[in-house]
Each structure stands twice: as C-alpha cells, then as structure tokens.
Backbone as CSV, one residue per row, in Angstrom:
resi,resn,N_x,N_y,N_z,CA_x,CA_y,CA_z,C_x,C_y,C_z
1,UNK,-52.744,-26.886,13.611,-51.976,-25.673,13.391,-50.643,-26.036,12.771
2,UNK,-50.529,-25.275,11.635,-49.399,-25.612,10.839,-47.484,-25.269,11.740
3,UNK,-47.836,-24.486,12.854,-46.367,-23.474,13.499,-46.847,-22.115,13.332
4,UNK,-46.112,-21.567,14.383,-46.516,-20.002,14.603,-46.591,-19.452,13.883
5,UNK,-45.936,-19.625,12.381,-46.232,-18.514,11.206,-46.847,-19.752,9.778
6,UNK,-47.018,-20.565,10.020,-47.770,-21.576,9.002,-46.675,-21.922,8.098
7,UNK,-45.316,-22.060,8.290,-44.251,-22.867,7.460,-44.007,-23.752,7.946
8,UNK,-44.265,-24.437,8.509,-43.824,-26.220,8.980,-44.988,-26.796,8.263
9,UNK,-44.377,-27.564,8.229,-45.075,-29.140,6.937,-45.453,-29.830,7.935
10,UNK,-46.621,-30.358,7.765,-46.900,-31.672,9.227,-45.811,-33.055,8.128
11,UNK,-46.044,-33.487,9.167,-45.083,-35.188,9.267,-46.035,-36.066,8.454
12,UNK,-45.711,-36.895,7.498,-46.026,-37.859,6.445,-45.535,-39.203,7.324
13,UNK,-46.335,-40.212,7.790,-46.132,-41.499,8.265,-45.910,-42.170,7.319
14,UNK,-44.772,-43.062,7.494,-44.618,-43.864,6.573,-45.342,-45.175,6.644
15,UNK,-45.533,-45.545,5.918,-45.964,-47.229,5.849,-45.302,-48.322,5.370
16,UNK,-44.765,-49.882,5.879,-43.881,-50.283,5.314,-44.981,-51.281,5.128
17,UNK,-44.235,-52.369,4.580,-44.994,-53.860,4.106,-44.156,-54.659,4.110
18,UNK,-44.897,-56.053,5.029,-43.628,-56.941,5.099,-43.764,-57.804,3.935
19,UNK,-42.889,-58.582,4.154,-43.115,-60.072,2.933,-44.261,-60.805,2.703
20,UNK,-45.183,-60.375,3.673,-45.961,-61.823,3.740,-47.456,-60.438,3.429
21,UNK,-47.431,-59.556,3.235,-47.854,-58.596,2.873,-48.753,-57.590,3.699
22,UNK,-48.283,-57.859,5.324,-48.731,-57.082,6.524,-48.378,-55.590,6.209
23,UNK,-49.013,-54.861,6.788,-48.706,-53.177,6.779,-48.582,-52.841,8.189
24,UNK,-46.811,-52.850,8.599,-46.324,-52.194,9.954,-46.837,-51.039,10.577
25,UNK,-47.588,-51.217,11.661,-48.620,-50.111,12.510,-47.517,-49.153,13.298
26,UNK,-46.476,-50.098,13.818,-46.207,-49.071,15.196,-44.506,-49.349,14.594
27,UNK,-43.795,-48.250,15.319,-42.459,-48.545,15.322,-41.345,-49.918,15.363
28,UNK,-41.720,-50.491,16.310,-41.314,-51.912,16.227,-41.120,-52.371,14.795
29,UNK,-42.018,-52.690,14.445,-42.658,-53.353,13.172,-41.930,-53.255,11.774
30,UNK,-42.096,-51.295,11.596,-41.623,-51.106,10.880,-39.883,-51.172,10.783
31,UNK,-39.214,-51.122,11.701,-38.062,-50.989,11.945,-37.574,-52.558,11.651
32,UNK,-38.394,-52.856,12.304,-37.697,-54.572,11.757,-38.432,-54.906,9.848
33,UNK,-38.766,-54.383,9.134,-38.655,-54.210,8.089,-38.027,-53.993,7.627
34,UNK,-37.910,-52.613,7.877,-36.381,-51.816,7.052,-35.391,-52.335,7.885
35,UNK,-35.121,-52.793,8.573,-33.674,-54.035,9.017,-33.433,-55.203,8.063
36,UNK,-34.253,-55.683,7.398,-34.657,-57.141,6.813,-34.238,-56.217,5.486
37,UNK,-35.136,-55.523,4.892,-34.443,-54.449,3.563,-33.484,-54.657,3.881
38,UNK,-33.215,-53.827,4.114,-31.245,-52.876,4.493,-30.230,-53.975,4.609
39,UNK,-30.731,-54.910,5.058,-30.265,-56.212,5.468,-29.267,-56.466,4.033
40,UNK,-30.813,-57.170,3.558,-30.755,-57.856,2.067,-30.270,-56.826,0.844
41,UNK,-30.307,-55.623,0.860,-29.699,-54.903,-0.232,-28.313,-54.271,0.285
42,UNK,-27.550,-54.481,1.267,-26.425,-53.829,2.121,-25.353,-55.189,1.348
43,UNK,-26.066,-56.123,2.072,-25.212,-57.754,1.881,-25.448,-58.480,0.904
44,UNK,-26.488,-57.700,-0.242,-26.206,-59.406,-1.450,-24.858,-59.340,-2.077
45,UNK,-24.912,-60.688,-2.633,-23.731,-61.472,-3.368,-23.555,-61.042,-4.605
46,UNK,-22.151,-60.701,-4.980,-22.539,-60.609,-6.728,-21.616,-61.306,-7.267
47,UNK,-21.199,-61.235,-8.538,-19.717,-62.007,-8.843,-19.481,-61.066,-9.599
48,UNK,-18.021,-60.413,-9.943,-17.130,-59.843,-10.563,-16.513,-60.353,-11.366
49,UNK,-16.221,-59.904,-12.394,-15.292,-60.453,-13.041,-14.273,-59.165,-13.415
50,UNK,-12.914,-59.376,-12.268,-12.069,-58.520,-12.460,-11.327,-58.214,-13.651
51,UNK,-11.385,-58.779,-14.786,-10.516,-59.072,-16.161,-11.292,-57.816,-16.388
52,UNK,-12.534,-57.070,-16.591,-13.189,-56.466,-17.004,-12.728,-54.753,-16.953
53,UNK,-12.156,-54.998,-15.787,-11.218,-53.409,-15.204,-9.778,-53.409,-16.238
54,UNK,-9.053,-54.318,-16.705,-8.404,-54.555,-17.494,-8.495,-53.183,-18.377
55,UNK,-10.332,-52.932,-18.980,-10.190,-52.816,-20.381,-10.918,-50.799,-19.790
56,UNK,-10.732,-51.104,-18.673,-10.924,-49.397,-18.500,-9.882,-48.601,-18.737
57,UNK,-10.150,-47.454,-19.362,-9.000,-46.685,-19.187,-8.428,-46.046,-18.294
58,UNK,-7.876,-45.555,-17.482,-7.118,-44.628,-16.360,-7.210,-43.348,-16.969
59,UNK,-7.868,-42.530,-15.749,-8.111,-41.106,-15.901,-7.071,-40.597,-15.145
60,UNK,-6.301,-39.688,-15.501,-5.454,-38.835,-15.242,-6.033,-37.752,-13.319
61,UNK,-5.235,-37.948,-12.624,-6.114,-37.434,-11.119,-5.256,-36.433,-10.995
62,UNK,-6.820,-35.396,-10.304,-6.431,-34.205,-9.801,-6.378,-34.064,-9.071
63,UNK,-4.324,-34.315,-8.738,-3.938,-34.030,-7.552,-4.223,-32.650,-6.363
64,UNK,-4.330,-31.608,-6.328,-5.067,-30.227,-6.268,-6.287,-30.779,-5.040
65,UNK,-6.609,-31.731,-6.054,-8.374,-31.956,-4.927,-8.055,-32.342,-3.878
66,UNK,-6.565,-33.085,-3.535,-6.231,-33.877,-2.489,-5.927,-33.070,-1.009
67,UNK,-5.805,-31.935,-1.355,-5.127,-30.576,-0.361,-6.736,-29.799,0.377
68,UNK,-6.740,-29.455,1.927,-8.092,-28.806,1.767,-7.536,-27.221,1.502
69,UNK,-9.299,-26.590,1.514,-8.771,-25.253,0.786,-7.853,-24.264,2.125
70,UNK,-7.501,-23.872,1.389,-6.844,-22.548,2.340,-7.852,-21.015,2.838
71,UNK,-7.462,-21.103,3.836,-7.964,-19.361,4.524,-8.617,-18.492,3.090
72,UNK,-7.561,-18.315,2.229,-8.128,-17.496,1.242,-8.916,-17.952,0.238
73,UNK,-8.915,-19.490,-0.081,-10.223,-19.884,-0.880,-10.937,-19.775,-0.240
74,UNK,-11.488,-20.305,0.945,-12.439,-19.679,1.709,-13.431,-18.847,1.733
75,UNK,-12.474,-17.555,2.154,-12.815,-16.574,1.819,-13.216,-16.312,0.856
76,UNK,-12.636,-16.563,-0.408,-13.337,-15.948,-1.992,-14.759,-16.906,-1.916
77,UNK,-14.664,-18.095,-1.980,-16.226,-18.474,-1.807,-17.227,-18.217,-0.836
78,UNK,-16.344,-17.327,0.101,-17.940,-17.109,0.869,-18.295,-16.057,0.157
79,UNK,-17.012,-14.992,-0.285,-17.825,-13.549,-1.158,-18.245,-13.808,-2.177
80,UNK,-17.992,-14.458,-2.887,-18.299,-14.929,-4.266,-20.111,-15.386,-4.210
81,UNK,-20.518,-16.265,-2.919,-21.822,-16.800,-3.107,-22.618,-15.612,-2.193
82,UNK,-21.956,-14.108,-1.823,-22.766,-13.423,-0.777,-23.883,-12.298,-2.360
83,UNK,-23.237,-12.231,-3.301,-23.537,-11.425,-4.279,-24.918,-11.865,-5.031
C-alpha cells in the first residue's frame, strides 16, 4: 500500500560497493563505506598556487546583502509569492 491516499513513494535502498568490489547488505557496511568516501573526498590534498588569485579581478560587494531583511520586506515577499 502506497499511504492512505496513494502519494507516498516507497523507499529506494541504496546499494554501496566497497573497494574490493563487495555490495554492502546491512547498515553497518554501508555506512562504513560512505565513511571511507566522505573520508577520501572531504580530506584530499591539492596544491595551490596562490600567485594565480593575483590575476583575478575584484568584484565590487553588495553591501545591502550584509543586513537581514526587515518586517516590511518580509512582508512584501510573502504577498508578492501569495498571488
């Protein structure tokens, strides 16, 4: 049964794969996969070469963005998106 009115989606299991080319059955498994991922793409090494920022240009900042909105912006965007 999909839910009392048939809009819920059933659940898609994921499947991971380790290195050595096992397919993680149970929670455990997979979790220490995506730890080992997350791991290795969170923490690799790179090298920079800062001289390179040198040759960017500087964009002019909008100070404005730095403030949050007020009571009355607010307001106009909630009426603005009720229409």
């Amino acid at each position: 049964m999909e839910g009392y009115q048939g809009h819920f989606k059933t659940i898609n299991k994921k499947n991971f794969r380790a290195k050595d080319s096992t397919i993680a059955m149970d929670d455990k498994s997979k979790m220490k996969i995506l730890k080992e991922h997350y791991h290795k793409v969170f923490n690799c090494k790179v090298s920079i070469d800062k001289k390179v920022l040198e040759h960017l240009e500087q964009r002019t900042m909008a100070q404005e963005l730095g403030e949050p909105p007020n009571r009355q912006q607010i307001m106009a965007a909630i009426l603005k998106n009720e229409k």
